[in-house]
N, C-alpha and C positions, 0 to 999 in steps of 0.2 A: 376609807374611801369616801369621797363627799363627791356631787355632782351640783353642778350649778346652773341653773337654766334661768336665760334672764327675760322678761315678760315685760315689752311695753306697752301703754292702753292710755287709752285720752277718757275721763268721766267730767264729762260737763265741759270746763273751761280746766280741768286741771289734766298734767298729764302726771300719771301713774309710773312708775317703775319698781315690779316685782321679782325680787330676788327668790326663787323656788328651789330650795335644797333637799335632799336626798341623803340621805347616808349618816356617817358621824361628823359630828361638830367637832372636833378636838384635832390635839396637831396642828402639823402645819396648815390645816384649813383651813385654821380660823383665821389665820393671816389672809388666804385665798380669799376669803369672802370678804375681809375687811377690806379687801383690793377692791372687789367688785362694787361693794357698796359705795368706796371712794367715785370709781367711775360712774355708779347711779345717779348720784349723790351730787355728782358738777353739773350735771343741766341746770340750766337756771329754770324756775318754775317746778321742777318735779318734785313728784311725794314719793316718798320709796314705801316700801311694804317689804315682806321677808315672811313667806310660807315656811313653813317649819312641819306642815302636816307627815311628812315625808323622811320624819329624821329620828333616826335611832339611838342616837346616843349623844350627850352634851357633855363635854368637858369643865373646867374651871374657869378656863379661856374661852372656851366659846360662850358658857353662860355671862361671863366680865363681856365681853362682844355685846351680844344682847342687849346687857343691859345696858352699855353706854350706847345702842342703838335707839331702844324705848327712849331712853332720857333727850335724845334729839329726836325725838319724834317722827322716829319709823316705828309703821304697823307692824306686828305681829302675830300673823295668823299660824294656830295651834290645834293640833287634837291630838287624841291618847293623853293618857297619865303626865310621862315625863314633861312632855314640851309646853302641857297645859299648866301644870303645877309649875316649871319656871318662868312662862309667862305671868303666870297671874300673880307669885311672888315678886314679878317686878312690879307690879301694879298697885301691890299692898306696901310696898315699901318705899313706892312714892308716894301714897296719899297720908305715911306716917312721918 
């Protein structure tokens, strides 16, 4: 089960759109959130983000998500073990 809650906020002159999940990343979810993010995603001007603080389990798929999320340049905020250790391997494996 994944829950999705979507979070919009204006900082400065930009406006924000945060994606904040709950649950497992895997399954059909990851398609879910790929939806949603598609929908963040079409404002013109907006930066997306993507909490992850809140999420239990990451798939193959959701991690492939992720990481073609990072590489366009959505934030990803993480804590715990898991979510930390897949973010920050996306990070080491773009700067190689």
């Amino acid at each position: 089960m994944l829950k999705v809650h979507t979070e919009r906020e204006r900082r400065g002159q930009e406006h924000v759109t945060t994606l904040v999940l709950a649950g497992r990343l895997a399954g059909p979810w990851v398609q879910e959130v790929r939806r949603c993010w598609a929908l963040a995603a079409s404002a013109d001007g907006t930066r997306c983000c993507v909490d992850l603080r809140d999420i239990s389990y990451i798939d193959a798929d959701g991690r492939a998500l992720l990481a073609e999320m990072f590489d366009q340049g959505v934030e990803l905020r993480a804590s715990g073990c898991l979510t930390e250790a897949i973010v920050e391997s996306l990070r080491v494996g773009r700067c190689q």
